[in-house]
N, C-alpha and C positions, 0 to 999 in steps of 0.2 A: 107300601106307600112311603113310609117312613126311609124307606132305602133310596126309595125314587130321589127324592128331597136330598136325602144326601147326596146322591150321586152329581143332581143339576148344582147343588153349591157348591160342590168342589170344581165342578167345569165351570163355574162361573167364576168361580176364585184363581182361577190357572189364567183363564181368559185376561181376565184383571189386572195379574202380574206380568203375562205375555207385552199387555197395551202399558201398562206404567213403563216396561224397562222399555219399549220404542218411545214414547214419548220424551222420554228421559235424555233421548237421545237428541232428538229434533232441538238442532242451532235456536237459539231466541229471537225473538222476531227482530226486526234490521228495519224497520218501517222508515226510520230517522235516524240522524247521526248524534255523535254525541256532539253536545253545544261547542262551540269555538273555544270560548274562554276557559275551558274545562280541557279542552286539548290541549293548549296553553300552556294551562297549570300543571298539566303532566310532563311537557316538554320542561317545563320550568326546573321541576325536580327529577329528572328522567335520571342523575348520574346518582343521587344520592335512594333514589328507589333500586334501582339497578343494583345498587350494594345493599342494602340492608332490606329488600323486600324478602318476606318467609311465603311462596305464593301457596302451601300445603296448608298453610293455618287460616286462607284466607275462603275457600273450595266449597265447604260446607256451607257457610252464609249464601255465597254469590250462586249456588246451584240450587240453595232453596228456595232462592231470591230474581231467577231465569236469566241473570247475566251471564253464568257460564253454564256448561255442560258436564257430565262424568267423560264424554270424548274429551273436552278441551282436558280438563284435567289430567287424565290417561296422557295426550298429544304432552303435556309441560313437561310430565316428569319423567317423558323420556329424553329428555337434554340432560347432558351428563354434569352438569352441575348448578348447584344454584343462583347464578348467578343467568348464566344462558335460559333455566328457567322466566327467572323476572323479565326478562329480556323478552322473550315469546308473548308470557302473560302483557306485559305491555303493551306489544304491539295486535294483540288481538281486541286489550280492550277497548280504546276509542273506535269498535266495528259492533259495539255491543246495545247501541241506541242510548236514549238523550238520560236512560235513569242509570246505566252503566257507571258513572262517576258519583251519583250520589251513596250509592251501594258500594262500592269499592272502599268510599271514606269510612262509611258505617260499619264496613269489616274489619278497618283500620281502627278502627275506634276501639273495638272489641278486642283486637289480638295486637295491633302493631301503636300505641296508640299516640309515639312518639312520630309515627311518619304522618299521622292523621294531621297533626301539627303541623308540621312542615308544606305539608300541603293549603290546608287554611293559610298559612303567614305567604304564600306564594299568591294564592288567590287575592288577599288583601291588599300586596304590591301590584297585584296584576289594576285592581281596581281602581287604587290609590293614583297611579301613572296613566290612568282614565281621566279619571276626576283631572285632574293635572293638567292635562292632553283641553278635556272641555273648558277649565279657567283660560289657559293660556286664550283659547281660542275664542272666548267671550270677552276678554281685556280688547282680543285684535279688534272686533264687531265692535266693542264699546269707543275704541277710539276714532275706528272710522264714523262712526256717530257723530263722535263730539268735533269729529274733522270737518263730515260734511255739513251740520249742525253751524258750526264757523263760517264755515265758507258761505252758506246760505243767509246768515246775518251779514256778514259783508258786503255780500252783491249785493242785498237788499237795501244797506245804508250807503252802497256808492250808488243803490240807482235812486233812492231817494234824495242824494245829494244833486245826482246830474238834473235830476227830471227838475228840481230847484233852482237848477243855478240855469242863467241864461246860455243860449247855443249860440255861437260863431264865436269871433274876436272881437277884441272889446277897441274902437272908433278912439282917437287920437286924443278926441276930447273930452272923453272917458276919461281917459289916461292922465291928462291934463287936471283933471279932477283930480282923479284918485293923488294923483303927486303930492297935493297938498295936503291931503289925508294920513300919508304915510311920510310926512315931512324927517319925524324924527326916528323912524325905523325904517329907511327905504335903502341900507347898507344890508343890514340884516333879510329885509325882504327882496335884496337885488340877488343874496345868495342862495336865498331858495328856488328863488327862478331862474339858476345857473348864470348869473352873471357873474365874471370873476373880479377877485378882488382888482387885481392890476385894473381893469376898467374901471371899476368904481374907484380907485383912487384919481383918474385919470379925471372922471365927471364932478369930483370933490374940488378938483381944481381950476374947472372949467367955467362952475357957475357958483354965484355967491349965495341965492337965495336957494333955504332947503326942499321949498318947494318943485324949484326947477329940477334939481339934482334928482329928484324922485322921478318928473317926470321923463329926463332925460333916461334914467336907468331904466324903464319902463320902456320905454321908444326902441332902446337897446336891444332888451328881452323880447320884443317885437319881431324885433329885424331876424335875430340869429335863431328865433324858435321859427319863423315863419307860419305854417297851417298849425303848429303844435300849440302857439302862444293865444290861447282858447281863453275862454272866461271859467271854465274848471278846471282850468294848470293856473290861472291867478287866486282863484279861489280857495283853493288848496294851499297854497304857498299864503295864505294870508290869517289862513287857519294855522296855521304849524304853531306848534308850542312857543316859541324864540317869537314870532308873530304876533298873534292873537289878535287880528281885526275882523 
C-alpha cells in the first residue's frame, strides 16, 4: 500500500513540474495596454535606459511578478550585446499591460536604483508640463469670463442708457433750449458732436450772445449728422468727462 502512495506522489509530483514549466512559459496576460503617460516616460528616458540598463538583474523580480517570461528572457539575451539587449526589453515592455511599469520601476529600485530616479524626475516633468498645459488653459477660460462678463455689463448699461434716453431727434426747439444750457461749454460740447473747430470759430464770430452760438453749433451738428444726430449721440456727448451735463 505504502508503495502505492509512493508511486501516485511521484506521478503527481512530475505532473506538477510538467504543468509549472508550461505555465512558466505562457506570455502574461495583454488584457490592457500600458498607461499613456507611462509610455511617455520610457520614451522620455529611452536613450539614457538604452545605455545603462542591466536587463539580467532585472528577470528574476519581473518573472515572479508575470511581466516577463523565462522565453522573453532566453529571446534578450540572445542579442549580442547589452545594449541591443535593453533595446528589445524595451520595446517588449509597454506590450506587458498597465502593472508592467509599475514593476519594472520596483525592479529598478532593487537593482538599478539610480535609473529608478531618473525615471520618477521624468514622470514629475511629464506632470508638471500638465499641470502647466491646464493653468495656461484655465487663465485662457478665466479671461474669456471676465471678457464676456464685460461685455455683458456694457450692453446692459448702453441698453439701460438707450431704453432712458428719448428716441428720434431732438426738435429745433429743443435745441434752442438746450443752447442756453450749454451757454459756456458749447465749444467743448460742439467737439464732441464732431464739429470742428474752424466752424465753431466761424459761429464765435457770427453771433454775440452765448446762448445763440450754442444753439447755432447744435443746428450745425444737425445738418452734417443728419439720421445720426439722435438724442443718444447728444446725450452721450453731454455726459463726456470735458462735458458733464
Amino acid at each position: 500500500m505504502a508503495d502505492i502512495v509512493n508511486l501516485c506522489c511521484t506521478f503527481l509530483w512530475d505532473r506538477y513540474g510538467c504543468c509549472s514549466e508550461i505555465f512558466s512559459k505562457v506570455p502574461p496576460e495583454k488584457t490592457a495596454e500600458m498607461e499613456d503617460k507611462h509610455r511617455k516616460t520610457l520614451t522620455g528616458c529611452q536613450v539614457v535606459l538604452e545605455n545603462d540598463l542591466e536587463p539580467n538583474n532585472l528577470f528574476a523580480y519581473l518573472i515572479q511578478e508575470g511581466v516577463m517570461t523565462p522565453d522573453d528572457q532566453e529571446e534578450i539575451n540572445k542579442r549580442p550585446t547589452r545594449r541591443s539587449q535593453s533595446e528589445e526589453f524595451l520595446r517588449k515592455l509597454p506590450t506587458r499591460g498597465p502593472r508592467a511599469y509599475q514593476e519594472f520601476v520596483k525592479a529598478l529600485e532593487k537593482n538599478q536604483s539610480f535609473l529608478a530616479c531618473i525615471l520618477l524626475r521624468e514622470e514629475l516633468k511629464i506632470v508638471e508640463a500638465k499641470c502647466k498645459d491646464l493653468e495656461n488653459r484655465l487663465a485662457e477660460k478665466q479671461e474669456e469670463f471676465v471678457a464676456a462678463e464685460t461685455g455683458s455689463r456694457e450692453q446692459e448699461s448702453q441698453f439701460q442708457e438707450n431704453r432712458e434716453v428719448k428716441q428720434g431727434k431732438p426738435t429745433d426747439e429743443e435745441l434752442e433750449k438746450l443752447g442756453r444750457d450749454i451757454a459756456d461749454i458749447w465749444v467743448k460740447l460742439g467737439r464732441r458732436l464732431g464739429v470742428s473747430d474752424p466752424k465753431c470759430r466761424e459761429i464765435e464770430r457770427a453771433y454775440v450772445l452765448l446762448s445763440e452760438k450754442g444753439y447755432h453749433m447744435l443746428q450745425h451738428w444737425k445738418q452734417i449728422k443728419g439720421d445720426d444726430a439722435t438724442y443718444q449721440a447728444l446725450c452721450k456727448a453731454l455726459q463726456h468727462e470735458l462735458v458733464q451735463r
